[in-house]
CHARMM internal coordinates of N, CA and C (Angstrom, degrees):
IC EDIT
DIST 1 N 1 CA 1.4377
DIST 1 CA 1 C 1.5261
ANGL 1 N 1 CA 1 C 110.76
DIST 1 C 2 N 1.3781
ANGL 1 CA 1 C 2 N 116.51
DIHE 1 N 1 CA 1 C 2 N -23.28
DIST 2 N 2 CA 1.4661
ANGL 1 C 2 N 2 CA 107.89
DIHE 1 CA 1 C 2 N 2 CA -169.38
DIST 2 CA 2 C 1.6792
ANGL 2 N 2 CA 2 C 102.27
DIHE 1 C 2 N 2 CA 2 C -91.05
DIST 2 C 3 N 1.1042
ANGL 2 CA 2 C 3 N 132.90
DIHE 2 N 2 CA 2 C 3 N 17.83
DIST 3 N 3 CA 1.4403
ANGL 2 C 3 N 3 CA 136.44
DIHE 2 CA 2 C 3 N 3 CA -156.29
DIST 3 CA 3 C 1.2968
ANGL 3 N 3 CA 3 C 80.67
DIHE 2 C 3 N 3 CA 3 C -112.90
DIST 3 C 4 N 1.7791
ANGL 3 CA 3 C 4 N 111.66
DIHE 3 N 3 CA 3 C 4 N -56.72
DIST 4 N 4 CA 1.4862
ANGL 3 C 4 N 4 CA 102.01
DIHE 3 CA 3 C 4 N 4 CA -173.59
DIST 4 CA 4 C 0.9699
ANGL 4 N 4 CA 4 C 135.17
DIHE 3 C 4 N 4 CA 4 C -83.67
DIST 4 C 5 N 1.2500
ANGL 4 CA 4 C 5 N 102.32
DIHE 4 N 4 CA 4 C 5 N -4.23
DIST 5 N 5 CA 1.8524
ANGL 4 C 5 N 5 CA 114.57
DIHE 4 CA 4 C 5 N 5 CA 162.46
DIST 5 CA 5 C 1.6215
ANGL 5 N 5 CA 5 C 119.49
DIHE 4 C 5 N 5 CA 5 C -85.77
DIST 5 C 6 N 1.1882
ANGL 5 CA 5 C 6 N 101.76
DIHE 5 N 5 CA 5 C 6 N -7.82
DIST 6 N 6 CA 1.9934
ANGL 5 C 6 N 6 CA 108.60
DIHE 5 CA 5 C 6 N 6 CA 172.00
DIST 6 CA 6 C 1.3747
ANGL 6 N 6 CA 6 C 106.50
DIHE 5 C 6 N 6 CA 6 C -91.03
DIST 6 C 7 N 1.9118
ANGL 6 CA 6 C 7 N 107.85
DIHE 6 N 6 CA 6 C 7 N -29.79
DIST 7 N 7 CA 1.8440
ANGL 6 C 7 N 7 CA 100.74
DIHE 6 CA 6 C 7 N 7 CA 170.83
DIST 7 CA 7 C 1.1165
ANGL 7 N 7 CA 7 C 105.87
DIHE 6 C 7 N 7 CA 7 C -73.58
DIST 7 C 8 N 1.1275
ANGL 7 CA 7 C 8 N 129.53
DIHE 7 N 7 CA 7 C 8 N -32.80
DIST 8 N 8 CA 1.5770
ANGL 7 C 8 N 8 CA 108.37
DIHE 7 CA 7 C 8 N 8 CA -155.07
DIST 8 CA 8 C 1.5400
ANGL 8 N 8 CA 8 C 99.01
DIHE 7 C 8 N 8 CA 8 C -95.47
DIST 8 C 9 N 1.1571
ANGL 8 CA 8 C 9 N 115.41
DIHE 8 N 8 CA 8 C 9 N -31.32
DIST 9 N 9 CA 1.7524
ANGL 8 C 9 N 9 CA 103.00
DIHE 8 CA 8 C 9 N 9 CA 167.84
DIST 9 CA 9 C 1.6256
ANGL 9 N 9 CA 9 C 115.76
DIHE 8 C 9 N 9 CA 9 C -57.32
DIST 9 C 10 N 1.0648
ANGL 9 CA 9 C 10 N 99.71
DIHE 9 N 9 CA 9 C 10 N -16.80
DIST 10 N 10 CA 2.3954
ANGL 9 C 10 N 10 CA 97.69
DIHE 9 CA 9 C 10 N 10 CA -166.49
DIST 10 CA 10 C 1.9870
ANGL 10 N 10 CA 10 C 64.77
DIHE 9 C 10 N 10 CA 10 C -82.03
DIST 10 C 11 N 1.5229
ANGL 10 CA 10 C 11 N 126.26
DIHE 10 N 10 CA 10 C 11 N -57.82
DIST 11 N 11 CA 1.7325
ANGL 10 C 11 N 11 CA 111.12
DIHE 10 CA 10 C 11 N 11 CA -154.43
DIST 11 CA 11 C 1.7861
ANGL 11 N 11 CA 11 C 107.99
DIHE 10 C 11 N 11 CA 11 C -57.52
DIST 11 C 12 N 0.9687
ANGL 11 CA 11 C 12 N 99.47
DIHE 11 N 11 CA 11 C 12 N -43.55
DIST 12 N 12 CA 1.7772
ANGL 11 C 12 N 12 CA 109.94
DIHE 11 CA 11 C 12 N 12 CA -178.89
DIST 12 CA 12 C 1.9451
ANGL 12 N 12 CA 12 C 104.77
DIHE 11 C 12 N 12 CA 12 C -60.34
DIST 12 C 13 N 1.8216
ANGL 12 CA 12 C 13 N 105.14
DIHE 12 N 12 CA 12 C 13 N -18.64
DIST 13 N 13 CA 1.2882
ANGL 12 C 13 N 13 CA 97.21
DIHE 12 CA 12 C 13 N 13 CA 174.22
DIST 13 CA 13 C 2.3120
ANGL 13 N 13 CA 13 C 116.32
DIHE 12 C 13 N 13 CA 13 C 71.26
DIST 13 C 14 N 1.6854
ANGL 13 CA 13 C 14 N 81.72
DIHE 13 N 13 CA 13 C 14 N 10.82
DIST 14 N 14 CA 2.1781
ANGL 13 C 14 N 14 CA 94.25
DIHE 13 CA 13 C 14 N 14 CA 160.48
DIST 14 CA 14 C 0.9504
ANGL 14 N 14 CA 14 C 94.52
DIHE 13 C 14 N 14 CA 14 C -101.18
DIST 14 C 15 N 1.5001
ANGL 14 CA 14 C 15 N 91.10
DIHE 14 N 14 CA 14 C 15 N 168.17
DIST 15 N 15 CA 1.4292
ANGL 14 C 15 N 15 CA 128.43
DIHE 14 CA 14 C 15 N 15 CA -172.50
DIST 15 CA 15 C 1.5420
ANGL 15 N 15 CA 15 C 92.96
DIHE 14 C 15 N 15 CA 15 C -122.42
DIST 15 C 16 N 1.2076
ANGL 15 CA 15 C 16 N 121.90
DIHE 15 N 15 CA 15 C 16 N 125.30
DIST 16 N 16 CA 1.1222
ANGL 15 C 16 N 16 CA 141.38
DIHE 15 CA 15 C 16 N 16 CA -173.29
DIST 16 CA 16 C 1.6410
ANGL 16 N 16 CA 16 C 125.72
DIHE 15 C 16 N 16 CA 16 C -174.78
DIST 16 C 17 N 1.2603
ANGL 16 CA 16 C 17 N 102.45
DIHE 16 N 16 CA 16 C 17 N 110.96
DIST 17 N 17 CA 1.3622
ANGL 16 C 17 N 17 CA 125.28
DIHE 16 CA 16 C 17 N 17 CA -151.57
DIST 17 CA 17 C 1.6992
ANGL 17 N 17 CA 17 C 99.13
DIHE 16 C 17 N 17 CA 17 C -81.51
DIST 17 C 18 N 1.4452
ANGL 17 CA 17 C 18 N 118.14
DIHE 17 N 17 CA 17 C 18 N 148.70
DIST 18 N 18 CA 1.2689
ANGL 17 C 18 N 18 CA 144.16
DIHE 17 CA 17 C 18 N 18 CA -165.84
DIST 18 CA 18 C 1.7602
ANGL 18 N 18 CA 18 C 92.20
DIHE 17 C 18 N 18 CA 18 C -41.35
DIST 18 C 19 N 1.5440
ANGL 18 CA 18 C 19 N 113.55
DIHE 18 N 18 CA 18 C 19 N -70.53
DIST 19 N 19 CA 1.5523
ANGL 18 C 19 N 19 CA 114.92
DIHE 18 CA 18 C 19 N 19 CA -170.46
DIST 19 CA 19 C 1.2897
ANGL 19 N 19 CA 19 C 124.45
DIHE 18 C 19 N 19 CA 19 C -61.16
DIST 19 C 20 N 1.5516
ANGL 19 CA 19 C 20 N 110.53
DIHE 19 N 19 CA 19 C 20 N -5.56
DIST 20 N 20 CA 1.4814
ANGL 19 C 20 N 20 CA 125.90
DIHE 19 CA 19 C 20 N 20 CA 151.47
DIST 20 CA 20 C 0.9237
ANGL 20 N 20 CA 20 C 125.81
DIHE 19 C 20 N 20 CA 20 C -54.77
DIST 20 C 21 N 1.3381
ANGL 20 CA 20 C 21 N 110.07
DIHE 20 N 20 CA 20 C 21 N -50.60
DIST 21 N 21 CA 1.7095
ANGL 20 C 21 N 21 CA 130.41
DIHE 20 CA 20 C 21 N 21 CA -161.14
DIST 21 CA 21 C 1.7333
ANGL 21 N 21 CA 21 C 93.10
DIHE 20 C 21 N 21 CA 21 C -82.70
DIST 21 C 22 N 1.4726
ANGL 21 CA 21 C 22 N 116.01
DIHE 21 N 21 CA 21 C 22 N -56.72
DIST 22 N 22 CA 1.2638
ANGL 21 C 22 N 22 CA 99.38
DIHE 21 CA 21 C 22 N 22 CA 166.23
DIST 22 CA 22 C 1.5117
ANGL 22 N 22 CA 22 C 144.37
DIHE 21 C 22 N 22 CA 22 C -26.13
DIST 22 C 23 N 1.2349
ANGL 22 CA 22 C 23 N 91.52
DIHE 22 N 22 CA 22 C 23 N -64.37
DIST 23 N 23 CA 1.4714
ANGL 22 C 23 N 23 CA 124.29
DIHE 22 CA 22 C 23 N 23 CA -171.45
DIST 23 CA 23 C 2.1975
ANGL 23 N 23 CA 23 C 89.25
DIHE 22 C 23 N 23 CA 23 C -57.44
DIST 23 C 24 N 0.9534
ANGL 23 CA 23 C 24 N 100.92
DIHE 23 N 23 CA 23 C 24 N -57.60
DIST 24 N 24 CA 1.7695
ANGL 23 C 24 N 24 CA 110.97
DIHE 23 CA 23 C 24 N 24 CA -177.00
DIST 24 CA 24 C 1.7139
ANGL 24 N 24 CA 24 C 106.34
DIHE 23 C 24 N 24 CA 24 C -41.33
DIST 24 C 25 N 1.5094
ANGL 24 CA 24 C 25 N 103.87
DIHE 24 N 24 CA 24 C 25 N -47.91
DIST 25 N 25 CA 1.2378
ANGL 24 C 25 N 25 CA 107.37
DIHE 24 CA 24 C 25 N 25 CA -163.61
DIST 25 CA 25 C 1.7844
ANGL 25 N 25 CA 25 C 100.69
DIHE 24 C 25 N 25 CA 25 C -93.57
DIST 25 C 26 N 0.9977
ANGL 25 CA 25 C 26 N 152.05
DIHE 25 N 25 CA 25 C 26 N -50.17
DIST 26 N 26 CA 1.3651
ANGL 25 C 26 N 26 CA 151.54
DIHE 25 CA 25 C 26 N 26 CA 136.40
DIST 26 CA 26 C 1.8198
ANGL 26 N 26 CA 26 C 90.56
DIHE 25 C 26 N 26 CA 26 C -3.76
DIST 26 C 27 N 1.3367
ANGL 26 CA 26 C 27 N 134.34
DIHE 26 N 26 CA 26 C 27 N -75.18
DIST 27 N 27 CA 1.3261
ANGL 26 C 27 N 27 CA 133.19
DIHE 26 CA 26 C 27 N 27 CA -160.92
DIST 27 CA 27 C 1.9223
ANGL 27 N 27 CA 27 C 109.19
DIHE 26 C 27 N 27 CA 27 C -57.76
DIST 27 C 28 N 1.4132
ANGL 27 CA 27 C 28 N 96.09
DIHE 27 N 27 CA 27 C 28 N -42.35
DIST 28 N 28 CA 1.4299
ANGL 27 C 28 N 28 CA 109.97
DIHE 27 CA 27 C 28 N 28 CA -177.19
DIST 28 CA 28 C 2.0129
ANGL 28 N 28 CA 28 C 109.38
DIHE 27 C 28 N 28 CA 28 C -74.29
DIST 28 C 29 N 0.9484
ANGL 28 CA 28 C 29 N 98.17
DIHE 28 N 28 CA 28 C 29 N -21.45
DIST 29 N 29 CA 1.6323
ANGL 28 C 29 N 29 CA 110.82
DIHE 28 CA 28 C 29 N 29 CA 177.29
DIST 29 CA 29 C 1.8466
ANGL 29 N 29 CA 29 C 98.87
DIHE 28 C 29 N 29 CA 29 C -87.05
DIST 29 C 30 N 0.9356
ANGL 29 CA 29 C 30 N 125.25
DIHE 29 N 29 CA 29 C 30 N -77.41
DIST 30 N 30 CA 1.0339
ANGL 29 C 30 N 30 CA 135.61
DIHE 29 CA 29 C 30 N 30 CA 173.50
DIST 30 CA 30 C 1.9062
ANGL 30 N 30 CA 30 C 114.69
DIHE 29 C 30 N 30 CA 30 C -24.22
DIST 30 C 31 N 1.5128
ANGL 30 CA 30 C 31 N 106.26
DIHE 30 N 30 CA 30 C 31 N -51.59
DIST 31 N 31 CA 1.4346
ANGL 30 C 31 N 31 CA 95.64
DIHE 30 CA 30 C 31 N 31 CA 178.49
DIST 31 CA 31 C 1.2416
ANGL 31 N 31 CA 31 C 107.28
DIHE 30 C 31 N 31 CA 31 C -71.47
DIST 31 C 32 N 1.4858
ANGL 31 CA 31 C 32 N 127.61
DIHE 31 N 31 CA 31 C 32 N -39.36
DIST 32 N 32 CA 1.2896
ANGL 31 C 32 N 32 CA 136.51
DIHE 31 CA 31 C 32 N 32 CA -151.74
DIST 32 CA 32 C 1.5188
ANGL 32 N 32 CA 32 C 89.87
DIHE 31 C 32 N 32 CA 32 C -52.66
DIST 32 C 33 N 1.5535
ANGL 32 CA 32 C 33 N 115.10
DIHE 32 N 32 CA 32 C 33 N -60.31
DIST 33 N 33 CA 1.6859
ANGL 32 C 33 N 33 CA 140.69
DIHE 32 CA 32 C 33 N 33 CA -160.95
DIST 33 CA 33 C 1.9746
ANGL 33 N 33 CA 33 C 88.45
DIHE 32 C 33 N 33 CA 33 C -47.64
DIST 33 C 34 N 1.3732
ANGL 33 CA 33 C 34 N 110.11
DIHE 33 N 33 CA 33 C 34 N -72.90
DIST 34 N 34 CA 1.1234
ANGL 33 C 34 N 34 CA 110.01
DIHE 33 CA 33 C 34 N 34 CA -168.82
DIST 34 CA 34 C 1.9849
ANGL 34 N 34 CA 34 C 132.05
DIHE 33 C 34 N 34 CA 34 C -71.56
DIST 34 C 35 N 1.2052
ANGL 34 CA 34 C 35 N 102.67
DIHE 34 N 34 CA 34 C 35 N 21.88
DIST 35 N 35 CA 0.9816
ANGL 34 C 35 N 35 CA 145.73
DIHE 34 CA 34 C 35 N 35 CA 172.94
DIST 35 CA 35 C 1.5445
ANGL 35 N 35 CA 35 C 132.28
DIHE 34 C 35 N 35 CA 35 C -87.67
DIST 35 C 36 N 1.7107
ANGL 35 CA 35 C 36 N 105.72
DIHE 35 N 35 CA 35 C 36 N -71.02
DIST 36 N 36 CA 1.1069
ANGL 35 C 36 N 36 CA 145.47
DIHE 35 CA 35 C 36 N 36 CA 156.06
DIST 36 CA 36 C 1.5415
ANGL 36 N 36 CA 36 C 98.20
DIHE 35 C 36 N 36 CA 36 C -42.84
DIST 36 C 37 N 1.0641
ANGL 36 CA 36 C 37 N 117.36
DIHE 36 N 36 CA 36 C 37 N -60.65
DIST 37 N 37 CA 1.8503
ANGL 36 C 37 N 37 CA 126.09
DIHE 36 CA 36 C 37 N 37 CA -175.63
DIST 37 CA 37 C 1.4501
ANGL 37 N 37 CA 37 C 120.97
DIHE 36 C 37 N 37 CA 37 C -53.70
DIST 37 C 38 N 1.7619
ANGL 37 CA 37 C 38 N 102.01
DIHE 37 N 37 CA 37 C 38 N -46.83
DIST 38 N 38 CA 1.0688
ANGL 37 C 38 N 38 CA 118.70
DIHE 37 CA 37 C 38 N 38 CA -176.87
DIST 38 CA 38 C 1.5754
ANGL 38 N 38 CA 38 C 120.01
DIHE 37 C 38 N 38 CA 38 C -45.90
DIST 38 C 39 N 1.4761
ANGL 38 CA 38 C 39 N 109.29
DIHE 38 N 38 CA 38 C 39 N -48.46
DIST 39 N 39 CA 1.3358
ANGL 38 C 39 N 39 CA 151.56
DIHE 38 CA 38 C 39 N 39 CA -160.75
DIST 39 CA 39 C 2.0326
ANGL 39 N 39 CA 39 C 95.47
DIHE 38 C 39 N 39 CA 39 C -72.42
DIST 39 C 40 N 1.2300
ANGL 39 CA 39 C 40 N 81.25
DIHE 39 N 39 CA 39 C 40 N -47.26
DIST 40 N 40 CA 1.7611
ANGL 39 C 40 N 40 CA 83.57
DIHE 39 CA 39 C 40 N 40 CA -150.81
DIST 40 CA 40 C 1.6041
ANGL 40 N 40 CA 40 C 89.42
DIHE 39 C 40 N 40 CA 40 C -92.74
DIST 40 C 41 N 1.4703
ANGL 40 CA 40 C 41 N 127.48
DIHE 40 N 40 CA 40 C 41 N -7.84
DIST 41 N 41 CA 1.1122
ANGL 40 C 41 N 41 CA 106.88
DIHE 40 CA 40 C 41 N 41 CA -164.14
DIST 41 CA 41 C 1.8906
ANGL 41 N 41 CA 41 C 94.94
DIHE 40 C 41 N 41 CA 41 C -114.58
DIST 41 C 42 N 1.6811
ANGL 41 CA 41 C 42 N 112.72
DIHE 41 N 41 CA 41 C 42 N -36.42
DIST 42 N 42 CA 0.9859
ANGL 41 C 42 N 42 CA 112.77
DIHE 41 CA 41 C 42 N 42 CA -170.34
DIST 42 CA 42 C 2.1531
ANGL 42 N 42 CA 42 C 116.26
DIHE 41 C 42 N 42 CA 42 C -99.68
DIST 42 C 43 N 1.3089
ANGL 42 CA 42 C 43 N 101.09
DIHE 42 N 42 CA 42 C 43 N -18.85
DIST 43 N 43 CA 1.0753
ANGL 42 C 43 N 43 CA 101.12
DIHE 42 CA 42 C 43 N 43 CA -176.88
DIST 43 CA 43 C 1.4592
ANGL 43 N 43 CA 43 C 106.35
DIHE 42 C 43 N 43 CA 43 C -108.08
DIST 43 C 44 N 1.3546
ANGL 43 CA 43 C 44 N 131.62
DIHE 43 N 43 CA 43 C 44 N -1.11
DIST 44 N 44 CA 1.3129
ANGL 43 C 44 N 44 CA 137.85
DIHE 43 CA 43 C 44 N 44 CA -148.14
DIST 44 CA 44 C 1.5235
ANGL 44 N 44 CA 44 C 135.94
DIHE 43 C 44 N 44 CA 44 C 42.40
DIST 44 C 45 N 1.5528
ANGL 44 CA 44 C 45 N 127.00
DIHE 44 N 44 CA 44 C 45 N 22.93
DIST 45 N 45 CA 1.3357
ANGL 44 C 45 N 45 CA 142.16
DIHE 44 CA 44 C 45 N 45 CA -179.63
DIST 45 CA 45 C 0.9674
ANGL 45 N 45 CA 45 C 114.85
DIHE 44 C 45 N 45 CA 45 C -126.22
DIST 45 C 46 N 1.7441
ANGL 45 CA 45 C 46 N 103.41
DIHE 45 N 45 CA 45 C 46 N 137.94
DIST 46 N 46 CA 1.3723
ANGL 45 C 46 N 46 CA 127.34
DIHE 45 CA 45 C 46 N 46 CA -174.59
DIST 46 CA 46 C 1.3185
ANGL 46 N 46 CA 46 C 117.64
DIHE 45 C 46 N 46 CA 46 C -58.49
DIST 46 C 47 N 1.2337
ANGL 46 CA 46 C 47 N 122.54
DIHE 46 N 46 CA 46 C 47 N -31.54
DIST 47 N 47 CA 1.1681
ANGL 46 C 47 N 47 CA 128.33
DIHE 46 CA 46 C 47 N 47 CA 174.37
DIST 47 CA 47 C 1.5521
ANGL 47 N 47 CA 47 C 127.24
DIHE 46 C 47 N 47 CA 47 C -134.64
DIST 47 C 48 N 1.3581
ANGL 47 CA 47 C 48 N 119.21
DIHE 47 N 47 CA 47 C 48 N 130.78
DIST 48 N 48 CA 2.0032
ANGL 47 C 48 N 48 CA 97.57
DIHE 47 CA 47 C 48 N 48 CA 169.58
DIST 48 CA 48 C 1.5645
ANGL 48 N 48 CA 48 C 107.20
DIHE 47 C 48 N 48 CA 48 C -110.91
DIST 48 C 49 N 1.2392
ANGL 48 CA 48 C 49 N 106.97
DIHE 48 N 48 CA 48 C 49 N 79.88
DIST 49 N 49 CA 1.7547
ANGL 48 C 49 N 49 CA 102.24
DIHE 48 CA 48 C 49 N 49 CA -176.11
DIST 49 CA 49 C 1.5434
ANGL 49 N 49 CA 49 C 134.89
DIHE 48 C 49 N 49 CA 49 C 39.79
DIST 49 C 50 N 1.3314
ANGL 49 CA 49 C 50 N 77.75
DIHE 49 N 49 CA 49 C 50 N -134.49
DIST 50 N 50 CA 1.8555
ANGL 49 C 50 N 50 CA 91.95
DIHE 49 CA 49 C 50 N 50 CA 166.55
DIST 50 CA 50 C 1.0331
ANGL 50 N 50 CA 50 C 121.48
DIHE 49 C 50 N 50 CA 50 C -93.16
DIST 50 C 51 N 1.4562
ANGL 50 CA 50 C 51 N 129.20
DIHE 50 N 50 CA 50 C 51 N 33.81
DIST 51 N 51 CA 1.1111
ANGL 50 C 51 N 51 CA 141.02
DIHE 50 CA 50 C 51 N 51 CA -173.01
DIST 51 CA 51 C 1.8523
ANGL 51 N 51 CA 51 C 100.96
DIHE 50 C 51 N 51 CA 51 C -87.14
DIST 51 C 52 N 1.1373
ANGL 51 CA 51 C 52 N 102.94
DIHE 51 N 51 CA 51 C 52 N -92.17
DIST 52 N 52 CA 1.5363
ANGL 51 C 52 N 52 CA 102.06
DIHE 51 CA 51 C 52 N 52 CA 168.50
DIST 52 CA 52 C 1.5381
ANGL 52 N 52 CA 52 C 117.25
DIHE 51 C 52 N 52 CA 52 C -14.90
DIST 52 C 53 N 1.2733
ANGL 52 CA 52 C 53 N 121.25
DIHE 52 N 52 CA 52 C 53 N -64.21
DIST 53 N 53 CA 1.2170
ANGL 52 C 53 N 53 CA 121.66
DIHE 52 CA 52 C 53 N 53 CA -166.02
DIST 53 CA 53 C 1.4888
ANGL 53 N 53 CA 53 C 91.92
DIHE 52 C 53 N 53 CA 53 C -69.85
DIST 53 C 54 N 1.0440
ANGL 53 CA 53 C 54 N 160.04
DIHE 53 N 53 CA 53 C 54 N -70.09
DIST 54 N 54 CA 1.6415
ANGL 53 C 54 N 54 CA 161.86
DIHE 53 CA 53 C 54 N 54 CA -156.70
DIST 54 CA 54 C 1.4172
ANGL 54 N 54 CA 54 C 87.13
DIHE 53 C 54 N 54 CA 54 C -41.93
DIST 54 C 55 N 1.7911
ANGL 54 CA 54 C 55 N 126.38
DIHE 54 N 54 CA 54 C 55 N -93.28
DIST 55 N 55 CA 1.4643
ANGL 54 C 55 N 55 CA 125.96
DIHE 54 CA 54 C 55 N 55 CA 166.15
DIST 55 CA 55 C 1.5770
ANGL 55 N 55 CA 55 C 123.78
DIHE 54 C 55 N 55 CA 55 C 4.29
DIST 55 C 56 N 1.3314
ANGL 55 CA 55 C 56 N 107.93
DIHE 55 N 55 CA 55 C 56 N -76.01
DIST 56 N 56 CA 1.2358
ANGL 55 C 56 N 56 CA 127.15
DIHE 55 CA 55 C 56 N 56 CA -170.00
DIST 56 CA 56 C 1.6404
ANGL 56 N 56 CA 56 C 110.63
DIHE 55 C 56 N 56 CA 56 C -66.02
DIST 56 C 57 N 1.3669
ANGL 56 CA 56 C 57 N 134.77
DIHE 56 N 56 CA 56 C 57 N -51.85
DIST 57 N 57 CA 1.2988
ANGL 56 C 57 N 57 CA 144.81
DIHE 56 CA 56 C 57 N 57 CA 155.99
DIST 57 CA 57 C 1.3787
ANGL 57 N 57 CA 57 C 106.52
DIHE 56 C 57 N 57 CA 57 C -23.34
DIST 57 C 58 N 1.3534
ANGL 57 CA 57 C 58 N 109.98
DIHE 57 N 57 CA 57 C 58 N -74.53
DIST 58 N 58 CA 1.9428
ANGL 57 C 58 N 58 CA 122.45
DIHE 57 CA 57 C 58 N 58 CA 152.19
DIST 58 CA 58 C 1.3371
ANGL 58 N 58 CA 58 C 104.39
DIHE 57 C 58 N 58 CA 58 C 14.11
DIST 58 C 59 N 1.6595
ANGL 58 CA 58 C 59 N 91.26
DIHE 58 N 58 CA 58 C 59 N -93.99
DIST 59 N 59 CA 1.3963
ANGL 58 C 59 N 59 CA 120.94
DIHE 58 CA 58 C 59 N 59 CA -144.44
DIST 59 CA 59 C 1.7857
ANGL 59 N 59 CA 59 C 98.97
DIHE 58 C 59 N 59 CA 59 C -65.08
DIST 59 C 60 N 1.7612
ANGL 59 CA 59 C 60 N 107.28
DIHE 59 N 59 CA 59 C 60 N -56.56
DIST 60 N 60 CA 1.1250
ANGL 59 C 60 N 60 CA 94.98
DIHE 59 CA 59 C 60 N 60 CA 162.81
DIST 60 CA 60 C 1.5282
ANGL 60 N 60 CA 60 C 142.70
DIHE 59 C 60 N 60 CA 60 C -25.04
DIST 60 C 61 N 1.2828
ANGL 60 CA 60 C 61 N 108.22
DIHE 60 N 60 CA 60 C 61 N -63.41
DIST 61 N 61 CA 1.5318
ANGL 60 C 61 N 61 CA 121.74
DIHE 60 CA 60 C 61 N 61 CA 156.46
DIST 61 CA 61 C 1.1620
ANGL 61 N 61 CA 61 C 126.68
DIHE 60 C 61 N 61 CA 61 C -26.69
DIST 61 C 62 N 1.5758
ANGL 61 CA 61 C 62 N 123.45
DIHE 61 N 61 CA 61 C 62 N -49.91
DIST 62 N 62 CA 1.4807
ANGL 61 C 62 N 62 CA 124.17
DIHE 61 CA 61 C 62 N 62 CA 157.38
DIST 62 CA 62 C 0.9198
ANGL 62 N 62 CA 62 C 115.36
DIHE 61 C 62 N 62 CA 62 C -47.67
DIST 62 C 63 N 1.5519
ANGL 62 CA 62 C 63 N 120.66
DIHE 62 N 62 CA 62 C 63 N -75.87
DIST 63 N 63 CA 1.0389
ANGL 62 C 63 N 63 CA 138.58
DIHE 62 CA 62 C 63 N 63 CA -172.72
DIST 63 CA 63 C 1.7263
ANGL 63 N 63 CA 63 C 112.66
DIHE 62 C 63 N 63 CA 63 C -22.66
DIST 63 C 64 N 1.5019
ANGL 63 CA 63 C 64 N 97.44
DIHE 63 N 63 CA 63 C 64 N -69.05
DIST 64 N 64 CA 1.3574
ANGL 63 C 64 N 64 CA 89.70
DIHE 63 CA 63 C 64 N 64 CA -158.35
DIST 64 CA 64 C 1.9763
ANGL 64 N 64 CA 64 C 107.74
DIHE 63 C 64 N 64 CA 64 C -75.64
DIST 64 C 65 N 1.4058
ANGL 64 CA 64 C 65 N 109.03
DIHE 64 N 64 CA 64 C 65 N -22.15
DIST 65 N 65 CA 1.4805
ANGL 64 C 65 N 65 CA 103.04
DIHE 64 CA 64 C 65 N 65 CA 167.83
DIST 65 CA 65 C 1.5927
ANGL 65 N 65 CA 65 C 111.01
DIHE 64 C 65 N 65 CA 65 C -51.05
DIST 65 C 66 N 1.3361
ANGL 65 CA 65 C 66 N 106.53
DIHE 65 N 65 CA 65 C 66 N -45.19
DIST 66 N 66 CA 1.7137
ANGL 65 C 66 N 66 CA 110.03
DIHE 65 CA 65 C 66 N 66 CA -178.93
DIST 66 CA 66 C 1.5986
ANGL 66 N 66 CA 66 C 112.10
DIHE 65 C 66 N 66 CA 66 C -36.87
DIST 66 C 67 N 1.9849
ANGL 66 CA 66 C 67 N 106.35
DIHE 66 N 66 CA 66 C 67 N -54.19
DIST 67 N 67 CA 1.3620
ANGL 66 C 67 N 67 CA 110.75
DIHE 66 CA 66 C 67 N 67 CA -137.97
DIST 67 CA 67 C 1.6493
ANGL 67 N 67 CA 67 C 77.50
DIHE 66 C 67 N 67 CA 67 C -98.75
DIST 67 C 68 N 1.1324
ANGL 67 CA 67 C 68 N 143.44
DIHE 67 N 67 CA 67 C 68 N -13.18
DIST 68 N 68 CA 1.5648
ANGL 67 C 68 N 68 CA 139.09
DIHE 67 CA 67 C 68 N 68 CA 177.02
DIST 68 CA 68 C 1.2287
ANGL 68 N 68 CA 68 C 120.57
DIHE 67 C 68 N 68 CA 68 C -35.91
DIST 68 C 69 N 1.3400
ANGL 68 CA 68 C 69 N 143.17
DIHE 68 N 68 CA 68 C 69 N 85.73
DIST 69 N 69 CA 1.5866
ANGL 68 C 69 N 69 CA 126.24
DIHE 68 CA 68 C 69 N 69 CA 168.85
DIST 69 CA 69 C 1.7956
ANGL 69 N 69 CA 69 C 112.75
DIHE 68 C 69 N 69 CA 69 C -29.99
DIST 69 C 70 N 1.2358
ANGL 69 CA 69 C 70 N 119.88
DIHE 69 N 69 CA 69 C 70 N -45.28
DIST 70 N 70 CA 1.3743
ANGL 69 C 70 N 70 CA 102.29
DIHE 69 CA 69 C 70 N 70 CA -170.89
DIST 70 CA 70 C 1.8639
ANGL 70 N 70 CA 70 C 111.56
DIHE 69 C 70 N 70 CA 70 C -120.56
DIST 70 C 71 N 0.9334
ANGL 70 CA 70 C 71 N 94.50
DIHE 70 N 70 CA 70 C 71 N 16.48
DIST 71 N 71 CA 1.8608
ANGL 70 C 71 N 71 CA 104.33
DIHE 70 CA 70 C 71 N 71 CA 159.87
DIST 71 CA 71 C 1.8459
ANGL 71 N 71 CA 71 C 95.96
DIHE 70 C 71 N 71 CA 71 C 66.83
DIST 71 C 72 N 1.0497
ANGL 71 CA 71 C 72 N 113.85
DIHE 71 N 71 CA 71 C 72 N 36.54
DIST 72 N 72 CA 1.6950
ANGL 71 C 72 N 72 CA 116.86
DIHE 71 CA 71 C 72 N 72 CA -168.72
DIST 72 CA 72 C 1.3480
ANGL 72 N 72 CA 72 C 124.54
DIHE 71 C 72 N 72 CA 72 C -97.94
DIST 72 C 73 N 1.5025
ANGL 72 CA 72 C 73 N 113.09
DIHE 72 N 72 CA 72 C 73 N 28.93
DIST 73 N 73 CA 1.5531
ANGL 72 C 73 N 73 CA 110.95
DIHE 72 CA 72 C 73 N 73 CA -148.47
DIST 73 CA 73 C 1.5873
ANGL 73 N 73 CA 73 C 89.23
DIHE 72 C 73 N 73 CA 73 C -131.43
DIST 73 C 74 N 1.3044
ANGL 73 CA 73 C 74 N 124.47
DIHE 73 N 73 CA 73 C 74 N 57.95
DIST 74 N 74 CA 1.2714
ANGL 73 C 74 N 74 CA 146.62
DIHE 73 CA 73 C 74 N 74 CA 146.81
DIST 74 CA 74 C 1.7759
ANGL 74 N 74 CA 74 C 101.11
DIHE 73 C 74 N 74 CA 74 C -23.52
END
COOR INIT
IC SEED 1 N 1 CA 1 C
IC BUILD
């Protein structure tokens, strides 16, 4: 994941450094996990669609505007 988050930042044209990209993908793993839990622990299903991924996309999105040296990720 962090390979494809260093291409698509050089395509988006940020600057965004490796422990960014980390930190992005740790955040994007992390919701997915607590998500996944939610589902299986509170609703009883293996899965809730595209739910997770919608969430997680989100958070990503912050994330990586946060960790952006030049805020370029339109």
């Amino acid at each position: 994941m962090l390979i494809v988050l260093k291409a698509a930042s050089k395509y988006w044209a940020s600057e965004i450094s490796w422990r960014g990209l980390a930190m992005a993908a740790a955040t994007d793993a992390s919701i997915r996990v607590a998500v996944h839990l939610i589902g299986i622990v509170a609703l009883g299903v293996a899965s809730l669609f595209f739910i997770d991924d919608a969430i997680a996309s989100i958070g990503l999105e912050l994330v990586l505007k946060r960790v952006s040296y030049n805020h370029s990720t339109a």
